[in-house]
C-alpha positions as CSV (number, residue, x, y, z in Angstrom):
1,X,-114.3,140.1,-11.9
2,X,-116.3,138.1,-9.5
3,X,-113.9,135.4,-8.0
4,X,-115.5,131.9,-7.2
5,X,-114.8,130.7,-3.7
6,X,-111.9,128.3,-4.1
7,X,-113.7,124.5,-3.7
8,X,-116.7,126.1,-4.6
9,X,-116.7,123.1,-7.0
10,X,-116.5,120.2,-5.1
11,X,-114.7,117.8,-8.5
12,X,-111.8,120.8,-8.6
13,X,-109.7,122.8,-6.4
14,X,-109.6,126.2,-8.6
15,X,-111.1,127.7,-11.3
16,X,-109.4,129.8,-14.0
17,X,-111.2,131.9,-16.7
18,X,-109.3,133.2,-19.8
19,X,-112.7,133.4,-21.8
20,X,-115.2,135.2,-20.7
21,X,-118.9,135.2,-22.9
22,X,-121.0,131.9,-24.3
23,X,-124.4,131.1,-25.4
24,X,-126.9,128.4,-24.9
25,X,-126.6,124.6,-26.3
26,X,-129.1,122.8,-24.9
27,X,-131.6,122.5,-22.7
28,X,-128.6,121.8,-19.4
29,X,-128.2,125.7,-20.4
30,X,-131.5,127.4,-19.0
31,X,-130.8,128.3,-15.6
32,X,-127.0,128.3,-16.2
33,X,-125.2,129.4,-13.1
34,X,-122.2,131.1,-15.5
35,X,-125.5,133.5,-16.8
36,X,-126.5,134.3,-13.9
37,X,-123.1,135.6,-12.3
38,X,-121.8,137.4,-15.4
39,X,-125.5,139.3,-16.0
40,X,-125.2,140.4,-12.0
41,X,-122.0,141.7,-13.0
42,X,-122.7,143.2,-16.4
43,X,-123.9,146.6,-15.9
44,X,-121.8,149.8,-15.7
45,X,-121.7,151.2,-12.5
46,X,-120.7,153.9,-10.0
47,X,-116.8,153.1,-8.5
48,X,-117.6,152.4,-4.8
49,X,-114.0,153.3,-4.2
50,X,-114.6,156.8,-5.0
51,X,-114.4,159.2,-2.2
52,X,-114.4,162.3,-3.8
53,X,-118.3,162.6,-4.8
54,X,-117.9,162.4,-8.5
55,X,-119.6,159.4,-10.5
56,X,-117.3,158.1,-12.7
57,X,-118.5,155.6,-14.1
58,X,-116.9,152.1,-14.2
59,X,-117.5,149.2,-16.6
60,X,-118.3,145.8,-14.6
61,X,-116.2,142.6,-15.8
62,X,-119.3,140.9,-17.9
63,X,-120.6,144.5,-19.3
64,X,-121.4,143.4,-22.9
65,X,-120.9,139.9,-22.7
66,X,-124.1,139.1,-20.9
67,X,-127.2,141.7,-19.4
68,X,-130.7,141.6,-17.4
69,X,-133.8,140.9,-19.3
70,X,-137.3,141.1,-18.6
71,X,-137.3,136.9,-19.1
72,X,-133.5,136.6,-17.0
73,X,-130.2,137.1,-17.8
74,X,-128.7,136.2,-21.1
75,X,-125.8,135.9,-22.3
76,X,-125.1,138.9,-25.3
77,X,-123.5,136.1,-27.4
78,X,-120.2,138.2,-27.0
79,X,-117.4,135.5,-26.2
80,X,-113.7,137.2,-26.4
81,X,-110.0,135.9,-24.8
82,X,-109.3,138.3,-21.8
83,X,-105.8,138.4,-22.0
84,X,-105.0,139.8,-18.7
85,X,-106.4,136.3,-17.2
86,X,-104.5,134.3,-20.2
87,X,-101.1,133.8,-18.0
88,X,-102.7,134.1,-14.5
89,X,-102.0,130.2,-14.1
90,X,-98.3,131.0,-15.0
91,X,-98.1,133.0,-11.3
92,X,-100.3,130.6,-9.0
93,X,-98.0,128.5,-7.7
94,X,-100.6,127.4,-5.5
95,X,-101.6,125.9,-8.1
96,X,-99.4,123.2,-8.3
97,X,-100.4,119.8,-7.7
98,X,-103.7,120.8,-7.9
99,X,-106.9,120.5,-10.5
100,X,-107.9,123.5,-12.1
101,X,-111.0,124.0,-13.9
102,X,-110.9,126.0,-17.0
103,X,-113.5,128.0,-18.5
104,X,-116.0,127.7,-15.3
105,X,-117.9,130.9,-16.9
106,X,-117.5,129.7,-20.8
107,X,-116.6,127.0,-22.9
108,X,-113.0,126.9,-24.7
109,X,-114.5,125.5,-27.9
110,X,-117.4,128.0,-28.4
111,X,-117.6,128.7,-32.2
112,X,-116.8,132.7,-31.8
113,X,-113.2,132.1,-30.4
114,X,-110.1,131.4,-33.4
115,X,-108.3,128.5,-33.0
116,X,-105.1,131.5,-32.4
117,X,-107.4,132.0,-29.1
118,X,-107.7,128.2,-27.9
119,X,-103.9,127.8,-28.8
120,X,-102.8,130.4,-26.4
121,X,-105.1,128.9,-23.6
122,X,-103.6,125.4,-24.4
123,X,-100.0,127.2,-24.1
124,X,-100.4,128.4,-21.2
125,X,-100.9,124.8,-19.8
126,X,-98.5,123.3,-21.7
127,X,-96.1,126.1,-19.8
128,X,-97.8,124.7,-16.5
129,X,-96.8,120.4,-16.3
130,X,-97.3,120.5,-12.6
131,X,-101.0,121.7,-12.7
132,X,-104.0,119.5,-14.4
133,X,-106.2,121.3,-15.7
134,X,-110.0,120.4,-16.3
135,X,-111.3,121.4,-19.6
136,X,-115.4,121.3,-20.0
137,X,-117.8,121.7,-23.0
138,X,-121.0,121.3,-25.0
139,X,-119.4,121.5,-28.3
140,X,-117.4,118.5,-28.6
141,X,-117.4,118.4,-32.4
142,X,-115.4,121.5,-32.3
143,X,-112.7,120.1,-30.1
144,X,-112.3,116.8,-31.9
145,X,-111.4,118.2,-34.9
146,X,-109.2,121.0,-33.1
147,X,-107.1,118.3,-31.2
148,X,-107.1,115.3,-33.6
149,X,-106.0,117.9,-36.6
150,X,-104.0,120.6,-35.0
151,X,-100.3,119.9,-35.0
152,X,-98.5,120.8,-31.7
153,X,-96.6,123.0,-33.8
154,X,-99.0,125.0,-35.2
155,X,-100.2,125.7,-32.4
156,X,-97.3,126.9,-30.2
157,X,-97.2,129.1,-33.2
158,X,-99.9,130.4,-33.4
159,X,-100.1,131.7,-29.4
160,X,-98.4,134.5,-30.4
161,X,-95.7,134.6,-27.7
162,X,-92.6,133.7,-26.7
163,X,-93.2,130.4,-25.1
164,X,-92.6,128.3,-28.5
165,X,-88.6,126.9,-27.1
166,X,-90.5,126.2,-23.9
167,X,-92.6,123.5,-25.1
168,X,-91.9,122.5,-28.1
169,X,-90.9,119.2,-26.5
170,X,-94.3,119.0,-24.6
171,X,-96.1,115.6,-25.7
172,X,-99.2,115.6,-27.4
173,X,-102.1,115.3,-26.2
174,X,-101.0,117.5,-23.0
175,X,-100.7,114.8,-20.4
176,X,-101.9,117.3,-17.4
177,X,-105.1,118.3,-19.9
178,X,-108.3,116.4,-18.9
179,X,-111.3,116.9,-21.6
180,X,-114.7,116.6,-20.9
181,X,-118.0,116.9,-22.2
182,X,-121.4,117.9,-20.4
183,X,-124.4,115.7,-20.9
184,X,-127.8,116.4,-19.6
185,X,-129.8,113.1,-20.5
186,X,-130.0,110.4,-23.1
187,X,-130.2,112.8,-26.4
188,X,-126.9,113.6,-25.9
189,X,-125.1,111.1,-24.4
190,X,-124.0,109.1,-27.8
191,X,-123.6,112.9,-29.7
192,X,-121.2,114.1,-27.3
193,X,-119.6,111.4,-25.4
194,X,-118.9,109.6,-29.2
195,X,-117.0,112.9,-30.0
196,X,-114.8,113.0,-26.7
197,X,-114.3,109.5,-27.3
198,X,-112.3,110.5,-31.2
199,X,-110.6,113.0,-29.4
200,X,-107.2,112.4,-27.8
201,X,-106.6,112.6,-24.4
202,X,-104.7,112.1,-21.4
203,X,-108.1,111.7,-19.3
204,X,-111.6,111.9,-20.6
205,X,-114.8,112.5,-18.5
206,X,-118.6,113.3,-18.6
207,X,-120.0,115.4,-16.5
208,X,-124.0,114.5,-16.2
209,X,-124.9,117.5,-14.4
210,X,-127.4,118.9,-14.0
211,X,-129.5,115.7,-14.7
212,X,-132.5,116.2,-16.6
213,X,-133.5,112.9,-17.8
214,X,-132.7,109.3,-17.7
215,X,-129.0,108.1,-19.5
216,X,-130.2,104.7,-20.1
217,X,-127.5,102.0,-21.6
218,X,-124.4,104.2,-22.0
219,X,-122.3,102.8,-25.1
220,X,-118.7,104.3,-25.0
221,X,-118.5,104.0,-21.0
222,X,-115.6,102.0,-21.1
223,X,-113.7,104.1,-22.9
224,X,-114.1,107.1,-20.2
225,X,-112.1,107.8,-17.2
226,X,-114.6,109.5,-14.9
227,X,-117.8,110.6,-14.1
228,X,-119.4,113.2,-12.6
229,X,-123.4,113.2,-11.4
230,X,-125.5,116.2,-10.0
231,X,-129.4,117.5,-9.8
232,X,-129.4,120.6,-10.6
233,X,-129.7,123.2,-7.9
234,X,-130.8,127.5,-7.8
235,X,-134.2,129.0,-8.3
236,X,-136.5,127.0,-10.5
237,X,-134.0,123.8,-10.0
238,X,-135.6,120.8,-12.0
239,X,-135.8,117.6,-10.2
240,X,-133.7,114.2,-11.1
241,X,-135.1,111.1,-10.1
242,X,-133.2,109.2,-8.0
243,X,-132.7,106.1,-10.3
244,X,-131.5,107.9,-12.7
245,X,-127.9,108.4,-10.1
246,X,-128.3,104.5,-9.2
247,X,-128.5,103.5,-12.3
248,X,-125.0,105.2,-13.7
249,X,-123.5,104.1,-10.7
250,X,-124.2,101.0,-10.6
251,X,-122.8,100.7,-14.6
252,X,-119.6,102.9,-13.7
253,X,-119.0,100.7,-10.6
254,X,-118.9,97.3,-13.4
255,X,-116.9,99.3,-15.9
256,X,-114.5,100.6,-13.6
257,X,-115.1,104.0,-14.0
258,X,-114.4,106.1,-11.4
259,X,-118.1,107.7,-9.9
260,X,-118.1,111.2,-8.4
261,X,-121.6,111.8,-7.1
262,X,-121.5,116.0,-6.7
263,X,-125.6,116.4,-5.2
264,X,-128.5,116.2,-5.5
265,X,-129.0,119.5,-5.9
266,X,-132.5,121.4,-5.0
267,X,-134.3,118.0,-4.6
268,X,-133.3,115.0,-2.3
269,X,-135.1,111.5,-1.6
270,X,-138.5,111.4,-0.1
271,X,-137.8,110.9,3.4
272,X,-134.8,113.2,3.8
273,X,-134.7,115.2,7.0
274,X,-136.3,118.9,6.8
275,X,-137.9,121.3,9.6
276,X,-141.1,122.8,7.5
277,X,-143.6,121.2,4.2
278,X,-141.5,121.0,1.5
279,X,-143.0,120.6,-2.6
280,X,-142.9,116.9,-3.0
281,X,-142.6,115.5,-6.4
282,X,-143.9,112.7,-8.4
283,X,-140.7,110.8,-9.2
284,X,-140.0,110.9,-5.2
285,X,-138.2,113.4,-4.2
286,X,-138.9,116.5,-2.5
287,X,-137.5,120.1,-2.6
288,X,-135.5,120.7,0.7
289,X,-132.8,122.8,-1.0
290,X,-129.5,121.9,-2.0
291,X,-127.5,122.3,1.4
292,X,-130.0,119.6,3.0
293,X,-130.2,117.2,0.5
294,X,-127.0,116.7,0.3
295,X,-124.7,114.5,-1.7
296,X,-124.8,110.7,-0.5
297,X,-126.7,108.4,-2.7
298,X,-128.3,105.5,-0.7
299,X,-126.5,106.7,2.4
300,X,-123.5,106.9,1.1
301,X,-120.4,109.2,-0.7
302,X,-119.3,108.5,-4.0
303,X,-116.5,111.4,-4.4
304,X,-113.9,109.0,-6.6
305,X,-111.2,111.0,-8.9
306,X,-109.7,109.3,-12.1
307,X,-106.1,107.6,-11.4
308,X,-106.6,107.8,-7.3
């Protein structure tokens, strides 16, 4: 399986991915980097390894769970637990003291996967106190009703291994579990963030990346713990005007929520350095690509983290 380069994601230190499959929400799904990788990786192929001459085949990690089409990858609509990667977190001690994103290729509440599947995953970090880990989605429904109605109990049962003794004292919600929800303008904002907002949780955040539209007024702010901002960067990267960013921090900054400014992503401020023409755009930005443009907002780095 293709392993992400550890920081590749500047808001976490690792990533961890027990699921593997998922299928498109919303319009933040289109050029979804998660697609991308698992169709590269999603053909059968011929074992590099192999010395002798013969072609045995080999099955790549994504084969069936996304493939190459004549309009891009897409995802099969194939999501299953991959139980070798269930316990990997279990052997990382690395990973202690340390964030850890979960699901980076998926989403633990996709609709395909049993609730006996997210119980095992939210096992594991139960077994793991030392390690927070970062959970992500676009189905926020789901997870509401799976954490608000879910006793503890039931689900130490139902992960279907002998950890039950180990943390049947654990409290609930999971103090080192951190919930999430990704918005990518106003539609969803009050859907989504209302939803994470009934759900209990140690820490709850919204990820705004990548930004396709304006958030506006953004009811339920107060009741968050962080947020994350981004443009959205790759081929055919759609711009984000820069008041958009100004705007949420400057209403994080008088709630008190911690602001975590990520990029800009494919396209910066007018005016931001480049060597050659560059696309300009009509809400002021201009397409240097992501590595130029950068991540400070107004000349400077919002990169704050809940409870620092």
């Amino acid at each position: 399986m293709p392993k992400q380069r550890e920081g590749g994601i500047s808001w976490t230190d690792y990533s961890w991915n027990p699921i593997r499959g998922c299928s498109r929400v919303s319009r933040g799904c289109e050029h979804c980097y998660a697609e991308k990788i698992a169709a590269r990786f999603s053909d059968d192929g011929v074992n590099p390894h192999d010395k002798s001459g013969q072609s045995d085949e080999i099955s790549q990690p994504f084969a069936g769970f996304a493939e190459r089409t004549t309009s891009g990858p897409r995802w099969t609509g194939k999501v299953e637990l991959i139980e070798h990667k269930l316990t990997e977190p279990l052997h990382r001690p690395s990973w202690r003291g340390k964030r850890v994103f979960v699901n980076s290729m998926s989403d633990l509440f996709h609709e395909k996967l049993s609730d006996d599947d997210v119980s095992a995953v939210y096992a594991v970090m139960a077994l793991c106190p030392e390690v927070t880990f970062q959970v992500l989605t676009k189905r926020p429904k789901r997870m509401a009703e799976w954490v608000r109605y879910t006793h503890p109990n039931e689900i130490w049962d139902r992960a279907q291994h002998d950890w039950t003794e180990e943390i049947s004292n654990r409290p609930w919600p999971l103090p080192n579990v951190h919930l999430g929800v990704s918005v990518e303008g106003q539609e969803h904002w009050v859907p989504r963030v209302r939803a994470l907002c009934e759900t209990p949780a140690a820490v709850r955040f919204v990820s705004y990346e990548p930004a396709l539209g304006p958030l506006g007024e953004m009811p339920y702010l107060n009741l968050l713990d962080w947020l994350i901002a981004g443009g959205e960067s790759g081929p055919g990267a759609r711009p984000a005007h820069p008041d958009w960013f100004r705007k949420v921090r400057d209403q994080c900054a008088a709630a008190g929520v911690p602001f975590f400014f990520k990029q800009w992503g494919e396209w910066a401020p007018v005016g931001t350095p480049h060597p050659r023409p560059a696309p300009v755009c009509s809400m002021g930005v201009v397409n240097v690509g992501k590595k130029r443009a950068g991540s400070l907002l107004d000349g400077k780095e919002h990169k704050e983290f809940p409870n620092d």
